[in-house]
ZAMARGU-4260 file (C-alpha; in steps of 0.2 Angstrom, whole numbers, plus 5000, padded with zeros to 4 digits):
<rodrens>
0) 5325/5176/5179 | 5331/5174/5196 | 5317/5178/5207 | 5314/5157/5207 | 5327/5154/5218
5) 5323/5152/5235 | 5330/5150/5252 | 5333/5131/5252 | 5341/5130/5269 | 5334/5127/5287
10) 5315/5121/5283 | 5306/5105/5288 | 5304/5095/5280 | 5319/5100/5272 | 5321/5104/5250
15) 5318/5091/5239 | 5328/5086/5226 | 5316/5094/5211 | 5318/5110/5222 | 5335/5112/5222
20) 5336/5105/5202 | 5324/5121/5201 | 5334/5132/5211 | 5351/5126/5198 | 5342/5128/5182
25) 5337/5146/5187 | 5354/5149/5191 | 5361/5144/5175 | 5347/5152/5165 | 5355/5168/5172
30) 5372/5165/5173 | 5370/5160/5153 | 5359/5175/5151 | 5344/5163/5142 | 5330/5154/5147
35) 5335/5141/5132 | 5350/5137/5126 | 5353/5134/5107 | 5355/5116/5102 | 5375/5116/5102
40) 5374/5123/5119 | 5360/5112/5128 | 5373/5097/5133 | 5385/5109/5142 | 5369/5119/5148
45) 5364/5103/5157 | 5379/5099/5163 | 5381/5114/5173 | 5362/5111/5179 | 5365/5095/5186
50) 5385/5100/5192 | 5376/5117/5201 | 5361/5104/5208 | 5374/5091/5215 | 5383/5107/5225
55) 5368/5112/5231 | 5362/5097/5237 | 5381/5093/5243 | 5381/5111/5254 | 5362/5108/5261
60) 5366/5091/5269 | 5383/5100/5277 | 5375/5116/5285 | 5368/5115/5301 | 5359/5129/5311
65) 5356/5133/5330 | 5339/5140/5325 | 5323/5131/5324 | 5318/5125/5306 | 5305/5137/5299
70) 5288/5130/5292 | 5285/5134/5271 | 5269/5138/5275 | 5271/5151/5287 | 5284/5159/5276
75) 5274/5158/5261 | 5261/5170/5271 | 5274/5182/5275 | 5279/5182/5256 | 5263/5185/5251
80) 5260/5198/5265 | 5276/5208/5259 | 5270/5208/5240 | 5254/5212/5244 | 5260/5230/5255
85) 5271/5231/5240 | 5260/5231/5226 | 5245/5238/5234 | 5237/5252/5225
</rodrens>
């Protein structure tokens, strides 16, 4: 479930906000051991999306970094580089 979450810091342009809501409902997708919640639990499973989204947010406007931002694209390679030497056959 939690493969989704990304490195969210340190990139130009920097996350956006449907990012880092993705980033919090796969958090609390794990944390809540589901993928749905049942219909009694889905307000306090939204709740803790949008609480875990607003801390994201909150901590990615606060940190700062000496080290140049890195491009999405040229990570995305790498990514893509590492799984294919992983899952060659």
């Amino acid at each position: 479930m939690c493969r989704n979450i990304r490195t969210l810091h340190n990139f130009e342009p920097p996350a956006t906000s449907s990012e880092v809501d993705a980033a919090a409902l796969q958090y609390v997708r794990k944390i809540a051991g589901s993928t749905k919640p049942s219909r009694a639990n889905q307000e306090a499973f939204d709740e803790a999306v949008a609480a875990v989204a607003r801390a994201t947010q909150h901590l990615l406007e606060h940190l700062s970094s000496s080290a140049p931002p890195k491009d999405r694209a040229v990570e995305a390679a790498k990514a893509r580089a590492r799984a294919a030497t992983r899952y060659a056959s």
